[in-house]
KEKETI-651651 format. One record per residue (C-alpha): x negated, y, z negated. Coordinates in nm, 4 decimals. Each point is the difference from the previous one (the first is absolute). Layout:
N
        xx        yy        zz
         X         Y         Z
...
This chain:
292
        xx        yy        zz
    0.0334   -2.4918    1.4942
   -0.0518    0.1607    0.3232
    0.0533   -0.3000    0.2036
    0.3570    0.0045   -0.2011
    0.0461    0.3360    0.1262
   -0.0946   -0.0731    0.3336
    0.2815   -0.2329    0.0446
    0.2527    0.1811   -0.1874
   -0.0933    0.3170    0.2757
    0.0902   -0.2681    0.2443
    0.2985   -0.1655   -0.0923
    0.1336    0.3303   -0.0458
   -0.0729    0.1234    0.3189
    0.1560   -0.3221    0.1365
    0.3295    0.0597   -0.1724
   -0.0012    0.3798    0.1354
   -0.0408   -0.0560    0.3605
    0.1250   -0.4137    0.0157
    0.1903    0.0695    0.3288
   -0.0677    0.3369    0.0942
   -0.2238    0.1305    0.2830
   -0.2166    0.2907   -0.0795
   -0.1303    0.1920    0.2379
   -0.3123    0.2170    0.0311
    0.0946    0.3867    0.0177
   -0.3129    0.1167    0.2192
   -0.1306   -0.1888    0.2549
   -0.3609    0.0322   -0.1075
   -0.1460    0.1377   -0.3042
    0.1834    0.2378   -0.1491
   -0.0910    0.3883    0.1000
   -0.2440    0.1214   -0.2694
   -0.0222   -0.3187   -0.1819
   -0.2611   -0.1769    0.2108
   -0.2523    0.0132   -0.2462
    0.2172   -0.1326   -0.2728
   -0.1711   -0.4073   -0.1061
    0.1944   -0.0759   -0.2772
    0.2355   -0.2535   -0.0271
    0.3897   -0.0065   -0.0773
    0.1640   -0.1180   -0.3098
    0.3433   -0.1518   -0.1199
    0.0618   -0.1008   -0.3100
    0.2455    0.0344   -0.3037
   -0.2932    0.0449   -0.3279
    0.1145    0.3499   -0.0642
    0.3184   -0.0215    0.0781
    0.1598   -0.3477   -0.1154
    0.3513    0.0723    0.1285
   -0.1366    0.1190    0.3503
   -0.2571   -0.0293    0.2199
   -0.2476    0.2528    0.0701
   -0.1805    0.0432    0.3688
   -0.3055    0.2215   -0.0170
   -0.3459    0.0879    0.1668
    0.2479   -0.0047    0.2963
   -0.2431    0.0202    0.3768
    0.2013   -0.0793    0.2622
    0.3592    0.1478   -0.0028
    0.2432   -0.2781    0.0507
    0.3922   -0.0290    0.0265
    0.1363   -0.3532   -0.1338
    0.3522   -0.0387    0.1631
    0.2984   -0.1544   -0.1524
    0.2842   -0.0130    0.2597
    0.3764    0.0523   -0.0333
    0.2023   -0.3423    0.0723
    0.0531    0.0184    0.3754
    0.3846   -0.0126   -0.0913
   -0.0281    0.2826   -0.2410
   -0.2701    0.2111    0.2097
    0.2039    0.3335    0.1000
   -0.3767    0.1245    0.1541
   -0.0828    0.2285   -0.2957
   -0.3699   -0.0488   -0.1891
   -0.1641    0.1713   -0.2286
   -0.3975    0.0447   -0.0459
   -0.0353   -0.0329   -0.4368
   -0.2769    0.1674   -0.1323
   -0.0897   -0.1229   -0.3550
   -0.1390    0.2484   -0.2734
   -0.2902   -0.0449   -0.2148
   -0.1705    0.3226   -0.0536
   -0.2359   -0.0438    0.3299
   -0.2180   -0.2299   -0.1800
    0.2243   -0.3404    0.0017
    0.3888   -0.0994    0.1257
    0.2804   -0.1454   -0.1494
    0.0551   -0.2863    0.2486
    0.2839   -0.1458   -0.1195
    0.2264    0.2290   -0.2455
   -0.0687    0.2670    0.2667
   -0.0223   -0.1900    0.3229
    0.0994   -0.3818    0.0724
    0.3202    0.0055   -0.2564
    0.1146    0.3464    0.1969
   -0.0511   -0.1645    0.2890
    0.2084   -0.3140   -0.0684
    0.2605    0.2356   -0.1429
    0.0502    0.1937    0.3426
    0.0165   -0.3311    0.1656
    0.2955   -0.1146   -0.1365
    0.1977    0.2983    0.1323
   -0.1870   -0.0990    0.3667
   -0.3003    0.2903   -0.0211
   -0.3678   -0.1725    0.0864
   -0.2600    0.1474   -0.1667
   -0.3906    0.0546   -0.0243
   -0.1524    0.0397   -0.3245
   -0.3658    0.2094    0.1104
   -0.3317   -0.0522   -0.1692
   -0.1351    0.3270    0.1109
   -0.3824    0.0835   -0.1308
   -0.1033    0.1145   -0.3533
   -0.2809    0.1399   -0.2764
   -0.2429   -0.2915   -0.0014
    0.0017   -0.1947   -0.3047
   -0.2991   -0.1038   -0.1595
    0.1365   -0.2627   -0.2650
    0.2467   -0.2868    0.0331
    0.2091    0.2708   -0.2236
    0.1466    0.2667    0.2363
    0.2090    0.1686   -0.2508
   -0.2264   -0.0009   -0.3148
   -0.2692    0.1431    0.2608
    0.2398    0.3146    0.1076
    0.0830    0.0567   -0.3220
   -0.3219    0.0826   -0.0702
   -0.1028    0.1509    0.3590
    0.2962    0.2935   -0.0679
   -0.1663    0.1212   -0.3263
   -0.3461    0.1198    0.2307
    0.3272    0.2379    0.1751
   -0.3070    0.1739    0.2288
   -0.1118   -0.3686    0.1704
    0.3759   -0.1402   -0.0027
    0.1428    0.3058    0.1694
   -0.3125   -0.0531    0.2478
    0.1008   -0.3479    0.0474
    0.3523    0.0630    0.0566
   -0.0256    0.2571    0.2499
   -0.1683   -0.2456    0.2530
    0.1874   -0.2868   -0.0686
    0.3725    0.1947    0.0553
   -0.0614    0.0751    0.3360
   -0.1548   -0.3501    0.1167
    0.3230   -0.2021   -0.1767
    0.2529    0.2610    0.1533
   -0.1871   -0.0758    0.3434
    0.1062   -0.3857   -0.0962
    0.3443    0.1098   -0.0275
    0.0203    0.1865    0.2862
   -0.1302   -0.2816    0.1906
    0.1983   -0.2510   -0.1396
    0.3129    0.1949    0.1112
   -0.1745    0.0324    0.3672
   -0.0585   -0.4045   -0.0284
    0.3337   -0.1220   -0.0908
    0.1907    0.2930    0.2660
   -0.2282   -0.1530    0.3133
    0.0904   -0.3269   -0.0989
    0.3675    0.0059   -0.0780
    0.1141   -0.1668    0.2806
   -0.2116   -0.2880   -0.1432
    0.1666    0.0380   -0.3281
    0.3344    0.0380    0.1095
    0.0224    0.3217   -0.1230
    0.1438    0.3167    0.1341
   -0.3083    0.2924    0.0107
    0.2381    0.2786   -0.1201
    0.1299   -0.2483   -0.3424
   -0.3905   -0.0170   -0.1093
   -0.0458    0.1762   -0.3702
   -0.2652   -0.0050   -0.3109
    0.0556    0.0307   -0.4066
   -0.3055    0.0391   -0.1864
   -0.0453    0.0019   -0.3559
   -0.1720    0.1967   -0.2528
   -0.3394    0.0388    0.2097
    0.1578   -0.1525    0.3145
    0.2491    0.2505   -0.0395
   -0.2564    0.2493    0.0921
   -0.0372   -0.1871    0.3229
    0.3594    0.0387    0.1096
    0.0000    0.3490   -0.0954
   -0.2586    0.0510    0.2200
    0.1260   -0.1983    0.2912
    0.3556    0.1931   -0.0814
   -0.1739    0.3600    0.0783
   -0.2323   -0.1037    0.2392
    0.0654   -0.2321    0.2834
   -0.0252   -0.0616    0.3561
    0.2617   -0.1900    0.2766
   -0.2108   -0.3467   -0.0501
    0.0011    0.0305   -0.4097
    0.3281    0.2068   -0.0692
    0.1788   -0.2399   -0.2785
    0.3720    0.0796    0.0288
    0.0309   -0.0055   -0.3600
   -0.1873    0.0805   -0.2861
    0.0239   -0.1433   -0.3821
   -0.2360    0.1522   -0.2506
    0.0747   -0.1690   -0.3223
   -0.2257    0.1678   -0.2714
   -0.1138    0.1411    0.2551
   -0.4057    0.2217   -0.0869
    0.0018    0.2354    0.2177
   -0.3604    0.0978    0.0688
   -0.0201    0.4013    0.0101
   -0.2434    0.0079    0.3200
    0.2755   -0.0934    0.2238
    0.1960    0.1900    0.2481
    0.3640    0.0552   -0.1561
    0.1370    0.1299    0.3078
    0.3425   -0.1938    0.0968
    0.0568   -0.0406    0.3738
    0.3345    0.0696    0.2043
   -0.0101   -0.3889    0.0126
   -0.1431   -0.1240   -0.3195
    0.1859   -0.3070   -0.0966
    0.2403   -0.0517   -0.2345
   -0.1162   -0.0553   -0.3942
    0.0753   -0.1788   -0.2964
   -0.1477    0.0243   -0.3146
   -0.0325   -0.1749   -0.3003
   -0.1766    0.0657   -0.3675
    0.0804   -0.0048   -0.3205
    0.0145    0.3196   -0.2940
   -0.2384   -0.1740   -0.2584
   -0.3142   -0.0500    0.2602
   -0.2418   -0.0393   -0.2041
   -0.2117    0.1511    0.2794
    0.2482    0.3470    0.0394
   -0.0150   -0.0727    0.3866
    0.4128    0.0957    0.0126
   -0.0741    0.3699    0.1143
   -0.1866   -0.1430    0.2175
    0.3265   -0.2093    0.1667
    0.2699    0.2714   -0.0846
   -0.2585    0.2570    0.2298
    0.0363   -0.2506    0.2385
    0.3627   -0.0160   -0.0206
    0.0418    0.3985    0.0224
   -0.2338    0.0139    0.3213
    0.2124   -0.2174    0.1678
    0.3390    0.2089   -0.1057
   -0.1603    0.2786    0.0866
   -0.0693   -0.0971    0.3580
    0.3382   -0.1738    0.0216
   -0.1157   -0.3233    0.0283
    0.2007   -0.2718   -0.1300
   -0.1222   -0.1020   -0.3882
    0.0935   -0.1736   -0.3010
   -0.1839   -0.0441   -0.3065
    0.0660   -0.2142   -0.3410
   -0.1897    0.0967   -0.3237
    0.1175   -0.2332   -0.2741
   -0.0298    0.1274   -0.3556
   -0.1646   -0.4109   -0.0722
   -0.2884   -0.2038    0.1870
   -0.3074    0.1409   -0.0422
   -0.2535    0.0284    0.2471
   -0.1065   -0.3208    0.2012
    0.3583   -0.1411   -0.0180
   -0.0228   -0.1622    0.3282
    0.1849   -0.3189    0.0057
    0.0285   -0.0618   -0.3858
    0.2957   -0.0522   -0.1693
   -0.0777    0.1657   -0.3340
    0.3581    0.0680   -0.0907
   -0.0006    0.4009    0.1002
    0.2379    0.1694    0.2379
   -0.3550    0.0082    0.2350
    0.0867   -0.3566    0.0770
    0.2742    0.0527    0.2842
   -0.1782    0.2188    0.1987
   -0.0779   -0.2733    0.2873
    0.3698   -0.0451   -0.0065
    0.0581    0.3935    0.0799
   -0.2643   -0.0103    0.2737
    0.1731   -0.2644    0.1689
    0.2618    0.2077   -0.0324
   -0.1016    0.2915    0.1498
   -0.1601   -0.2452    0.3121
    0.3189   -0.1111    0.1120
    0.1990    0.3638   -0.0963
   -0.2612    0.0962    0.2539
    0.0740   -0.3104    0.2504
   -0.3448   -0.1528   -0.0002
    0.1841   -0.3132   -0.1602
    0.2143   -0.0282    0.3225
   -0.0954   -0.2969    0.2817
């Protein structure tokens, strides 16, 4: 049985990265992880329609490129969601990625670091971790900071090596969902020259309430995403979002649809939720970062 699961982790992992480079976010050991021994994971047992990536180390960005005839210099760093404890590799990563590559946008779907997992069951096992709220909160609050660090860097990574990329350093962006929402949220308020991302896409965005909310003269533009049934009730959380920006004058625009749920990612479920890739492409080439 496990030596089935072994090769089903790898096959999987083969069909997720089968021509794509992916690239390690720090140069050493991540900062404050260099005591972490445990190994990462990939596999689908949880979650037959996706795979899951957990017990996540080393941060890493696997890039899928734009068609050199389609590239217009644009990319986008994807940050998958999973609660902190696991990511959605594919619904939330790989098939956003190939979707921005058909209108010429190369992407970078990030692994950034998470709660260990002690079982080959990362979602069962944070299930239970969230009912002990004292030890979850605990574990939480010192993973945020360490995976929004990833992001950060991640941004700094791809912007020093555009040239290499063919990108332009001012068309560089992140989306995050759900918990990797939290992560451009955080890179949106709080940014420096090398990891400014010159747009921002919280899509069910959490918004964890330790961060600094203060919008800069220059915070970049924002679109937003969610739907009204979350099962999670994390819309105030993107409709704040949306009012800090008015309220600095800041170009914004948000979609709530009244369908989709939380976690709608790249599903097609039939809801009014399911166009909202379309609208962000949209809103990237209202905003010219679909232009060559």
């Amino acid at each position: 049985m496990k030596k089935a699961i072994l090769v089903s982790c790898l096959l999987a992992w083969a069909v997720v990265t089968m021509g794509q480079k992916v690239y390690d976010v720090w140069p050493g050991k991540a900062p404050g992880a260099e005591n972490w021994n445990w190994t990462e994971k990939l596999d689908s047992i949880e979650f037959p329609g996706d795979l899951l990536a957990y017990n996540v180390v080393k941060p890493t960005l696997t890039y899928y490129p734009a068609d050199s005839a389609l590239a217009n210099g644009t990319a986008v760093i994807i940050c998958p969601g999973g609660s902190f404890c696991y990511l959605h590799i594919n619904t939330e990563g790989a098939d956003v990625a190939r979707w921005l590559n058909k209108i010429g946008v190369s992407a970078f779907v990030l692994k950034y670091r998470l709660v260990h997992s002690e079982t080959i069951f990362p979602v069962k096992e944070k299930n239970e971790k969230v009912k002990d709220t004292a030890n979850a909160r605990k574990a939480f609050m010192t993973l945020i900071p360490l995976a929004i660090a990833d992001a950060k860097e991640a941004i700094a990574y791809v912007r020093k090596r555009a040239h290499l990329f063919g990108l332009a350093p001012n068309k560089i962006g992140i989306m995050g969902f759900s918990a990797g929402g939290a992560l451009a949220t955080a890179v949106a308020f709080d940014y420096t020259p090398a990891n400014k991302p010159y747009f921002v896409a919280p899509i069910y965005a959490y918004v964890p309430p330790f961060l600094s909310m203060s919008v800069q003269k220059d915070s970049p533009p924002l679109f937003i995403a969610a739907a009204s049934d979350d099962e999670l009730h994390l819309v105030p959380m993107s409709i704040g979002l949306y009012n800090k920006w008015l309220a600095a004058g800041i170009s914004a625009e948000i979609h709530i649809y009244a369908k989709g749920g939380h976690g709608f990612g790249m599903n097609k479920q039939g809801q009014p939720s399911d166009t909202w890739i379309d609208r962000f492409g949209d809103w990237l080439a209202m905003r010219g970062f679909l232009t060559k």
